[in-house]
N, C-alpha and C positions, 0 to 999 in steps of 0.2 A: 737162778738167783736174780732178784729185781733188786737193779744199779742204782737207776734213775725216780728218785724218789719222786712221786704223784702232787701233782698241787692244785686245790680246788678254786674253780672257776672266778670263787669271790677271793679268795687270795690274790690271785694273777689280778685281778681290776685295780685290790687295794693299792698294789705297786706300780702298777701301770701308770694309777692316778699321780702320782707322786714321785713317779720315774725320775731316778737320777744315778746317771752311770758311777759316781763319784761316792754314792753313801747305798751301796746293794748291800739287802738282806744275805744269810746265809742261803734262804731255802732257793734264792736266786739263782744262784750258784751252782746249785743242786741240779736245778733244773729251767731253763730261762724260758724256754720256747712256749710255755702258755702264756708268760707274760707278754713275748712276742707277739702270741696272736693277741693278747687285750689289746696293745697298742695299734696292731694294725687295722684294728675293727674302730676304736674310739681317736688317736691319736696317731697316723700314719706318720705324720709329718712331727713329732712332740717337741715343743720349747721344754729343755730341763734348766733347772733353777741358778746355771751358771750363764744362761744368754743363749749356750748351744741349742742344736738341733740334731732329732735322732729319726732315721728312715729305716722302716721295716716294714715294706713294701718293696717285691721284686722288683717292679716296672721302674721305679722312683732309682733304687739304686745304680741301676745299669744306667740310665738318664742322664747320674750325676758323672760316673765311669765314664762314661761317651762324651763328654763338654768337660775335656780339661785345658780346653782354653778358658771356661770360666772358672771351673773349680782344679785349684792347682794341690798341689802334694807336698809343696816349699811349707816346712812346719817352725820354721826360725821364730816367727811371728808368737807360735805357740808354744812352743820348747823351751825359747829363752827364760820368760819366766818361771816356768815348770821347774828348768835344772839350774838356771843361774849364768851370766855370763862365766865361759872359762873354762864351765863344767866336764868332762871328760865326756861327761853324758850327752852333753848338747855338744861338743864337736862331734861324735861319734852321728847320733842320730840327725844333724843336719848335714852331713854330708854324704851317707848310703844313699844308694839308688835310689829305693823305696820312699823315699822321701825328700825327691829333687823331683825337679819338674827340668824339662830338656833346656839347654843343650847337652848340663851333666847328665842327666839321665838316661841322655840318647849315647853319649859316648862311654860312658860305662855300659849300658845293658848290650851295646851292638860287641863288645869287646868278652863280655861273656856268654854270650850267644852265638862266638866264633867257635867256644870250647864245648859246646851241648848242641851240637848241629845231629839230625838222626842220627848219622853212621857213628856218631861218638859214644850217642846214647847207647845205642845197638849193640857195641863190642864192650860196654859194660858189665853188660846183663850176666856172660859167664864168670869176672871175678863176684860178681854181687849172689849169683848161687852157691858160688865156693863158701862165702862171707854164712851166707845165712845156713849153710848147711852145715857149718863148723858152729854155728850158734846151739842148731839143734841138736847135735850130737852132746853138746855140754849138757842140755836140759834133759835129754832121756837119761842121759851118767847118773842125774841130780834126782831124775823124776819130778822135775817140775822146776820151780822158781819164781820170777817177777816178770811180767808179761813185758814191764818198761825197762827197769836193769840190765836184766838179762835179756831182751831181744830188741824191743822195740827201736829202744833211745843206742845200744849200739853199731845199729847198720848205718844211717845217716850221719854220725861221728866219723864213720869209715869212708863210707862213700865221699863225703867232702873233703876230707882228709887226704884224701885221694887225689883230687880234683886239684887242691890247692899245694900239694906235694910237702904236706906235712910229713914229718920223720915219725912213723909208725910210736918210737918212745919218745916223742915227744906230745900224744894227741890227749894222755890224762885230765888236764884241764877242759878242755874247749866244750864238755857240754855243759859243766861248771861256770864258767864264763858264759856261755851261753844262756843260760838262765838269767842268770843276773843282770844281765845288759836287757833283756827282753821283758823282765820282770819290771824291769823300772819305765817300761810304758803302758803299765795298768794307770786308768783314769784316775784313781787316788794314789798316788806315792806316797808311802810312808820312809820314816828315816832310815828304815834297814837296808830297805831296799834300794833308796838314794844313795845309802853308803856301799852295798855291795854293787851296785850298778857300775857306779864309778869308778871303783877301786877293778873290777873286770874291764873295762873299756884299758885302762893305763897298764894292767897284766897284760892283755892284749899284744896292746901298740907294742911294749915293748920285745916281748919276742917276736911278732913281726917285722921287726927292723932289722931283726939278728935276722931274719929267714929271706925277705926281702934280699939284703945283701948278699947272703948263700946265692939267692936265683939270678941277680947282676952278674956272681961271677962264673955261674955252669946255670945257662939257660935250660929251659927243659924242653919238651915238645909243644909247641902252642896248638897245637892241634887237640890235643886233650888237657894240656898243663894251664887252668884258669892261671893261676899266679904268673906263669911267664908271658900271657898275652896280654895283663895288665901292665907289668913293669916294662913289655917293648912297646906299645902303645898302638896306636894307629900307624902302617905304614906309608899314609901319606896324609896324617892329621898331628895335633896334638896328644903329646900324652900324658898321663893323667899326675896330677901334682903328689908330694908324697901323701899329705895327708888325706885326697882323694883314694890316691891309692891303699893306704892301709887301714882307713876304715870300711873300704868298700869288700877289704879282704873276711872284715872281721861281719859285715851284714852277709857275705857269702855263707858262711858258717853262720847266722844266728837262721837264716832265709829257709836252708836245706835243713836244718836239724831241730828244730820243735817241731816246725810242720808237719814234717814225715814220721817224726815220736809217735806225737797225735795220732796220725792217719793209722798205722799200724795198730799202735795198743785200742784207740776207740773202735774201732774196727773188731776185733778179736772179743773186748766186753761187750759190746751190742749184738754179738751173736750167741753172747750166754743169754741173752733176755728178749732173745727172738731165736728159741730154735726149730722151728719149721724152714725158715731163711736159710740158717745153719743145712740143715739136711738137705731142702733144695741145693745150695751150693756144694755142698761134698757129693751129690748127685753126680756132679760134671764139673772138675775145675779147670776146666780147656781155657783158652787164651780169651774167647771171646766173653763166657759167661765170666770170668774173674774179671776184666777189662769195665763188664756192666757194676759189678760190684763193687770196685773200689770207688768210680764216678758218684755210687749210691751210698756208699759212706762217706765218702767227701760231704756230700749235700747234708744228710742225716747230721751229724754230726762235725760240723766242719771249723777243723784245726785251729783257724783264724776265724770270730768271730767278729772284729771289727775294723771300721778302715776310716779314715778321717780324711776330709778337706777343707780346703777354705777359699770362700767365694771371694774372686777378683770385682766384680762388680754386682752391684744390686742384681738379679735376678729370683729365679724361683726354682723351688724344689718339689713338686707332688700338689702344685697347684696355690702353696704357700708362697709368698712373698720375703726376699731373703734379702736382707741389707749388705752391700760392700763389708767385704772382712768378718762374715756369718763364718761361725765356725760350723760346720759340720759332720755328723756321727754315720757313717755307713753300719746297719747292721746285717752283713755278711749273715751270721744264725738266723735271721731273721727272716730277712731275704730265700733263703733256701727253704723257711719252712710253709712259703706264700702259695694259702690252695689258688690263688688266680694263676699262678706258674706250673704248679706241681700235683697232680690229682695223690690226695689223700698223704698229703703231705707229713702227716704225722707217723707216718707205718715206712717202719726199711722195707723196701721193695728191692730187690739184688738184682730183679730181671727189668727195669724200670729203662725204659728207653728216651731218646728224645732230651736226655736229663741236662738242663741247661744252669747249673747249679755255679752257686760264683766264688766259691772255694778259694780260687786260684785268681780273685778278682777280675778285671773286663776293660776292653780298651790299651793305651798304652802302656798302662802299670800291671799286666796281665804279670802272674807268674813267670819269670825267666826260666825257672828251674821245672818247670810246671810235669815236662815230658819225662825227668830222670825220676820225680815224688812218684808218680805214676808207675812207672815199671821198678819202684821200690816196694810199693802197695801191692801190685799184683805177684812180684815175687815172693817176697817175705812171708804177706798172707795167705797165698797160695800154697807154697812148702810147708809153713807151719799147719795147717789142715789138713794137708795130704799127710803129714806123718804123726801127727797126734788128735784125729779127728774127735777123740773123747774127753780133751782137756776141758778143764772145769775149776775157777775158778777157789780159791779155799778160803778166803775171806774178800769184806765189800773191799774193794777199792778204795782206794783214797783220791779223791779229785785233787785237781791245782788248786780252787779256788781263786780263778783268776776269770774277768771278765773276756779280755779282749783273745787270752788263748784257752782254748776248751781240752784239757785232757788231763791225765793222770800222776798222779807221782806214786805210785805202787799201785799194783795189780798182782798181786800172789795166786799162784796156780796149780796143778797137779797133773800129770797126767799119766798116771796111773793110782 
């Protein structure tokens, strides 16, 4: 079955020409990465018609990743008007990780990188086989089902859930909430989305206060229990305020669980529409060759497609000249499909080595969680191939239709 619908050369220019993250076509959506390459051939560096600037060029984006003493990740500046002083939305998204620049960022990310240390990661991996092999066992029952319902979007609800010592009946919401909150930082927000974003950030907070308070009174392990290594803090620093603390819990959960959605279910469709790839890899799903292939769908089609800064002072981007307070558009998708980085960049290659793909972003805002997405991909997608190597697909998929995250909301399958 072919996914990813085709777009001709002069189409891609037309949009290119008139690029703007804020008003994309459908067939965009569909498919962005020829538009990518128009832009990166005519317009590397592109002024779009709100002031910004958008890079879709490898070299340029890592550039901008490596000087975040000029370009910061602080998005106050651009949020506030977005969502409104007050907004549930803009406490939420100006105080996560992901978008603080240090000394917040430093002492939140060092406090959740206490709890995903190797050896943490490592003694995972057995409850995470159990997880996905209770998945497939439901799907052989069914013979078949939704590539993201039923597999994809349920392991990284668990695995966090895990992480953050959610109450097994209590995790119904959170990738409900998690959409919503994520959803309202597509480049145009609409009202729906403004209202459910909102109304999930204040569902949120408020059971985390209730859970928070659980973990004040029966700490848990700080050695794997993220939640209790936040609420005790640094043992010879500050620790972290509440509302630091309880939005930081709720970007844990939005961080680990689209991501991984992505990676998995895009993963499993692009090997319906490259099965030679497919049968190379059922060849050998050893540690090493799965290990290349998930780095090579990362790249191919990667989870997060975009990442945003804003320059501290006058500088420049890709040889352009950027004025103090320049907003700036990382294109992540773009970036990965650059032939000056990546030979033949437009072909999944699964045995692709050397692959320096910016999936997981670069520099200090690199992925936190970067090592556990990873041996979620290699698991998941590994087990499901080893036990259903003939699945196939029974109707198109339906995309997000979302710029900034690239993947599915149903994917119906068979396999048998």
């Amino acid at each position: 079955m072919k996914v990813t619908a085709p777009m001709a050369a002069e189409r891609a220019r037309e949009i290119a020409a008139s690029f703007d993250l804020r008003a994309l076509p459908p067939d965009f959506h569909a498919n962005p990465y020829p538009v990518y390459a128009a832009l990166r051939e005519s317009a590397p560096v592109r002024t779009m018609p709100d002031g910004s600037w958008f890079l879709s060029r490898h070299a340029d984006v890592v550039a901008v990743y490596r000087d975040a003493h000029t370009f910061s990740s602080d998005k106050k500046v651009e949020f506030t008007p977005k969502y409104g002083p007050g907004a549930p939305l803009l406490e939420h998204h100006t105080t996560s990780l992901v978008f603080n620049d240090p000394p917040l960022h430093t002492r939140v990310r060092r406090l959740i990188m206490g709890a995903l240390t190797r050896r943490a990661i490592a003694e995972m991996e057995a409850g995470l086989v159990v997880l996905v092999d209770r998945l497939l066992d439901a799907i052989a029952a069914r013979g078949g089902g939704d590539l993201v319902d039923d597999f994809a979007a349920a392991i990284p609800v668990e695995i966090v859930g895990n992480l953050l010592g959610v109450p097994r009946a209590d995790r119904g919401p959170l990738r409900g909430w998690s959409l919503a909150i994520l959803g309202a930082l597509e480049p145009k927000l609409t009202p729906l989305q403004e209202e459910l974003g909102n109304r999930a950030v204040r569902e949120f907070v408020d059971y985390l206060r209730l859970l928070v308070a659980e973990r004040r009174k029966q700490p848990g392990d700080p050695g794997h229990d993220v939640l209790t290594r936040l609420v005790q803090g640094e043992e010879a620093g500050e620790q972290l305020s509440e509302i630091e603390l309880l939005q930081n819990c709720i970007f844990i959960l939005n961080a680990g669980h689209e991501t991984t959605t992505n990676l998995i279910a895009n993963a499993l469709v692009a090997l319906q529409e490259w099965p030679q790839q497919k049968a190379m890899l059922l060849h050998d799903l050893g540690e090493r060759p799965m290990t290349l292939a998930v780095e090579e769908f990362l790249r191919f089609e990667s989870s997060n497609q975009l990442g945003n800064r804003r320059a501290l002072r006058a500088c420049e981007a890709g040889g352009v000249a950027l004025p103090e307070g320049a907003l700036v558009t990382l294109g992540i998708g773009a970036a990965n499909r650059d032939p000056a980085q990546f030979a033949q960049p437009e072909v999944l290659d699964l045995a692709r080595e050397d692959n320096r793909h910016l999936a997981f972003g670069f520099g200090i805002h690199q992925c936190a969680g970067l090592s556990l997405a990873r041996l979620e991909g290699r698991v998941a997608i590994g087990r499901f191939l080893a036990r259903f190597p003939g699945y196939r697909l029974t109707a198109m998929p339906t995309r997000g239709g979302r710029a900034r995250f690239r993947g599915f909301l149903k994917a119906p399958f068979a396999v048998r």
